[in-house]
C-alpha positions as CSV (number, residue, x, y, z in Angstrom):
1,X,10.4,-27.4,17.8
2,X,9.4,-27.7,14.1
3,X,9.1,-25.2,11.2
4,X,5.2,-26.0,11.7
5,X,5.3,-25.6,15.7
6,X,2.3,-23.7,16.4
7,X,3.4,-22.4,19.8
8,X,6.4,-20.9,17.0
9,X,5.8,-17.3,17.4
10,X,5.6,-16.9,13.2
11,X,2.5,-19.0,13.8
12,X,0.4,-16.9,16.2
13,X,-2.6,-14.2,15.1
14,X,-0.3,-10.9,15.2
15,X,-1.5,-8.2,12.8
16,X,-5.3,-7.0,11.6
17,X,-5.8,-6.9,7.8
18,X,-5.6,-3.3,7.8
19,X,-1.8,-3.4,9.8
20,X,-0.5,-6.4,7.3
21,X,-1.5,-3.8,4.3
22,X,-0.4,-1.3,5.3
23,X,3.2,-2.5,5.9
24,X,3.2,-4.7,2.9
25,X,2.0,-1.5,0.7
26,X,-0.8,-3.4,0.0
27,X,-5.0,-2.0,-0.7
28,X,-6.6,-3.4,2.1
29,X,-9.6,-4.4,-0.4
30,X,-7.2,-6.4,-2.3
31,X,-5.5,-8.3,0.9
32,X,-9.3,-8.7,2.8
33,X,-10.1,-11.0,-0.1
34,X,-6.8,-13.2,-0.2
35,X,-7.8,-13.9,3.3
36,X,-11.7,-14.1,3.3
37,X,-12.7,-14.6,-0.1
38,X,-15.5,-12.4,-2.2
39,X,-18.6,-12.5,-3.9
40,X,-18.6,-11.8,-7.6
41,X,-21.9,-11.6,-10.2
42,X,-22.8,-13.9,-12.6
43,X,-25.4,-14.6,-14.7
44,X,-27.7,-17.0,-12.3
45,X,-26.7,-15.3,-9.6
46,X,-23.1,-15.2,-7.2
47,X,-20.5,-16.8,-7.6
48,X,-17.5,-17.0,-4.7
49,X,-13.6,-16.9,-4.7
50,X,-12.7,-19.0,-2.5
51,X,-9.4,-17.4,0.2
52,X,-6.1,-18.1,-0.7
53,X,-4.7,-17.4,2.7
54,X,-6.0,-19.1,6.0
55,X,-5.4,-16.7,9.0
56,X,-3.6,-17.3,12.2
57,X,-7.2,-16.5,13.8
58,X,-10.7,-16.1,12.1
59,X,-12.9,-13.9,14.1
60,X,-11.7,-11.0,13.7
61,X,-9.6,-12.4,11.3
62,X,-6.3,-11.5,12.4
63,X,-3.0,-12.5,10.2
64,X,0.7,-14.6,11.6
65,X,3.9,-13.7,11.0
66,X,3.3,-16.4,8.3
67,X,0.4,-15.4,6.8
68,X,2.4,-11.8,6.1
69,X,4.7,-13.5,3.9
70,X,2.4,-15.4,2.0
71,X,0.4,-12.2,1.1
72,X,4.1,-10.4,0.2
73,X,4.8,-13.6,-2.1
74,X,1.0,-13.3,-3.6
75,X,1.5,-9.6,-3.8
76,X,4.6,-10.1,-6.6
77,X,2.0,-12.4,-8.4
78,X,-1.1,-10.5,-8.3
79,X,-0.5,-7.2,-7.7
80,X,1.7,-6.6,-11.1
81,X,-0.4,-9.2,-13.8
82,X,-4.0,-9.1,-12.8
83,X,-5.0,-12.5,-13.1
84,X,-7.6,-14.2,-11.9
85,X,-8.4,-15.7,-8.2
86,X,-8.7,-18.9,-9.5
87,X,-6.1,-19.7,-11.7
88,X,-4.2,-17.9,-9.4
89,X,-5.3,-21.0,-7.1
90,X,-5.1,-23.6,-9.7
91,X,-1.6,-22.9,-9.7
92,X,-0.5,-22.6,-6.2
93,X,-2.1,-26.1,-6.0
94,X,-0.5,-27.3,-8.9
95,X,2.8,-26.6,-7.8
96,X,2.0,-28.0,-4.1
97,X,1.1,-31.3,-5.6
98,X,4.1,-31.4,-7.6
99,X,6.9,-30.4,-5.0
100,X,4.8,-32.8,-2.5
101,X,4.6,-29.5,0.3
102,X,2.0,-28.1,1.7
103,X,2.1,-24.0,2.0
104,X,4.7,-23.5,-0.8
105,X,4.0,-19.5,-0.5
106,X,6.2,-20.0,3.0
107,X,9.4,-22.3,1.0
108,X,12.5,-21.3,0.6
109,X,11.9,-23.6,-2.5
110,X,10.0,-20.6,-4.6
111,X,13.6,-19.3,-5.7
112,X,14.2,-22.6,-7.2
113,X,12.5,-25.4,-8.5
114,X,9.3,-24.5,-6.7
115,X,9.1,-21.0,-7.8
116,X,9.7,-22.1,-11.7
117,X,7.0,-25.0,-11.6
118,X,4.4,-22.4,-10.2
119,X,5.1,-19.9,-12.5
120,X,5.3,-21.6,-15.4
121,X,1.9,-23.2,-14.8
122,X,0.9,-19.5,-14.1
123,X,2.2,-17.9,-17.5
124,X,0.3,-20.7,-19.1
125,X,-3.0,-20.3,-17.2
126,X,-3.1,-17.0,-18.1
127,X,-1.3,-16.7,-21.8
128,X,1.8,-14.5,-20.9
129,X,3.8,-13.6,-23.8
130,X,7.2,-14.7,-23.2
131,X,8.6,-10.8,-22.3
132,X,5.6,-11.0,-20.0
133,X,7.4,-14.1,-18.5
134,X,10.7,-12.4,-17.8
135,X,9.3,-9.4,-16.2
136,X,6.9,-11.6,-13.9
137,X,10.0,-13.7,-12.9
138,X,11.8,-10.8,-12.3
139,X,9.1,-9.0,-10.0
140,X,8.8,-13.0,-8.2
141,X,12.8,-12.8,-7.4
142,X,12.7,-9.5,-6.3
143,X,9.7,-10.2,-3.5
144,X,11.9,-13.7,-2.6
145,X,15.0,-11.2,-2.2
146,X,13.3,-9.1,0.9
147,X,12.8,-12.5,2.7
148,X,15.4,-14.8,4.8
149,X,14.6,-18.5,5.7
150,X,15.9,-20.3,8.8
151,X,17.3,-23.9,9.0
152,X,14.1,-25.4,8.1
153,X,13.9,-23.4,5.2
154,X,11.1,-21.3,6.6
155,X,10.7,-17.6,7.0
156,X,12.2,-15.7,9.9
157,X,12.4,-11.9,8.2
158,X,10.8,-10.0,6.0
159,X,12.2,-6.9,4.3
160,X,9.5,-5.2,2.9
161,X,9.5,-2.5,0.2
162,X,9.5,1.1,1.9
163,X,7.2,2.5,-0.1
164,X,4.5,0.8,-3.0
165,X,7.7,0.7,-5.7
166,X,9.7,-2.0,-6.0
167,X,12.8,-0.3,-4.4
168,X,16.0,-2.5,-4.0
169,X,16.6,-0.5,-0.6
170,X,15.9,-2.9,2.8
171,X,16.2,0.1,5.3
172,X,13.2,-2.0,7.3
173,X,12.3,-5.0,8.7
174,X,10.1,-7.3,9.9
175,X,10.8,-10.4,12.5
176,X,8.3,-12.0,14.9
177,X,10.7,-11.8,17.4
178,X,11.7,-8.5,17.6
179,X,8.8,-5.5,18.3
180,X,6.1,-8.0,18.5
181,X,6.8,-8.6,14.7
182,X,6.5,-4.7,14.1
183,X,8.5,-3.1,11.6
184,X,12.0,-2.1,12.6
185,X,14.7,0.1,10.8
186,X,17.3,-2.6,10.7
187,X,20.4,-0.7,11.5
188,X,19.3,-1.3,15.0
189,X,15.7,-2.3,15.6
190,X,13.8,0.9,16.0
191,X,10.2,1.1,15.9
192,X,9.5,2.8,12.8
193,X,6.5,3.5,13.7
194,X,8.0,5.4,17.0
195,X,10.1,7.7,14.6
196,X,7.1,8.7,13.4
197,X,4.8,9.3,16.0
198,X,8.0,11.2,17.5
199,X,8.2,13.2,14.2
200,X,4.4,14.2,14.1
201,X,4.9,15.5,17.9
202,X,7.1,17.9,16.3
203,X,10.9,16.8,17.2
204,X,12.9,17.4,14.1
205,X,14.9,14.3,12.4
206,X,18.1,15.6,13.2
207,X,17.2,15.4,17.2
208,X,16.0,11.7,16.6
209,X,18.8,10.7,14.7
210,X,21.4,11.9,17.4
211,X,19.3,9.8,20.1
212,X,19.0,6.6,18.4
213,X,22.1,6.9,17.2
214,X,20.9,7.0,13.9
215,X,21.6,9.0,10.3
216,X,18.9,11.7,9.4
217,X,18.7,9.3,6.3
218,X,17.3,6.6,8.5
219,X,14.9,8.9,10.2
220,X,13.7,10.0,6.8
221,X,13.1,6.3,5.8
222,X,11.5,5.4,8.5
223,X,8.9,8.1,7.9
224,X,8.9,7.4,4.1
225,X,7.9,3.7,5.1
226,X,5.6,4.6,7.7
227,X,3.6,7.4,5.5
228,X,4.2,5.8,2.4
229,X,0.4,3.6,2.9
């Protein structure tokens, strides 16, 4: 089987728009147009930005294991410096054409060569000052940090943030093949979302802790993730 198998399990329609933002920390406006585009004014009429995400399945449009870590990558780069959809694009396909890849968002190659040829392209596109530079790069590593790449240099976990911050904490993850690709605490594949729902019926978080085996500070980040949308 190859990274780009697409009977791979990373590959197959897993999570509506509205699940993939929530566990990414993500407004769900902001994520609905990576995947299907929007309309925007202009003086003769619309205009379009084009997607910058294809989903595992269109109608509804439903989002892959892969597609979650593009939008985590696209999140470091759009969420924190506002620039446009399209040079936003211009420089994703930039940095494809130079590294000779297709889906670069997915490459272990973004923490090195990859990630500094589409970022530099980037700062220039949009006319970062050179402290704006730094801090973008830093808020890139940080995103590449919470993901881990198999053999083929492809993603097989995520560790997303537990709440909209950029915490360094990695209390939870993410893996297609564990939960159906639903978040997990890590210290031994709990639902998060189960701790919760368990919590809301009223069970207190030292109970759960004891039966999962489980510190109440687990419990409580479990909920922090799970709330934290």
């Amino acid at each position: 089987m190859t990274a780009f198998d697409k009977t791979d399990v990373r590959h197959q329609p897993a999570y509506t728009l509205a699940e993939a933002a929530r566990y990414l920390k993500l407004p769900q406006a902001t994520l609905r147009t990576w995947v299907l585009g929007r309309d925007y004014p202009v003086a003769d009429g619309q205009g379009r930005f084009k997607a910058l995400i294809k989903p595992a399945r269109g109608k509804p449009p439903t989002l892959s294991f892969y597609n979650l870590i593009e939008a985590h990558v696209l999140r470091a780069l759009r969420t924190e410096h506002g620039v446009s959809l399209k040079d936003l694009r211009k420089s994703i396909a930039y940095a494809e054409r130079e590294m000779q890849v297709d889906r670069l968002l997915l490459r272990e190659d973004l923490r090195t060569r990859g990630g500094r040829v589409l970022l530099d392209h980037y700062g220039e596109l949009i006319d970062l000052s050179a402290s704006g530079q730094i801090a973008m790069r830093k808020v890139f590593q940080d995103h590449l940090a919470r993901v881990e790449w198999d053999q083929w240099k492809f993603p097989v976990r995520l560790y997303p943030f537990p709440t909209d911050a950029l915490d360094g904490k990695r209390p939870i993850a993410i893996d297609a093949n564990i939960a159906f690709g639903r978040p997990v605490l890590v210290r031994n594949s709990i639902s998060t979302h189960a701790i919760a729902e368990r919590l809301d019926a009223g069970e207190s978080v030292d109970d759960l802790a004891a039966d999962y085996d489980l510190t109440t500070e687990d419990i409580e980040q479990a909920a922090q993730y799970e709330r934290a949308a």
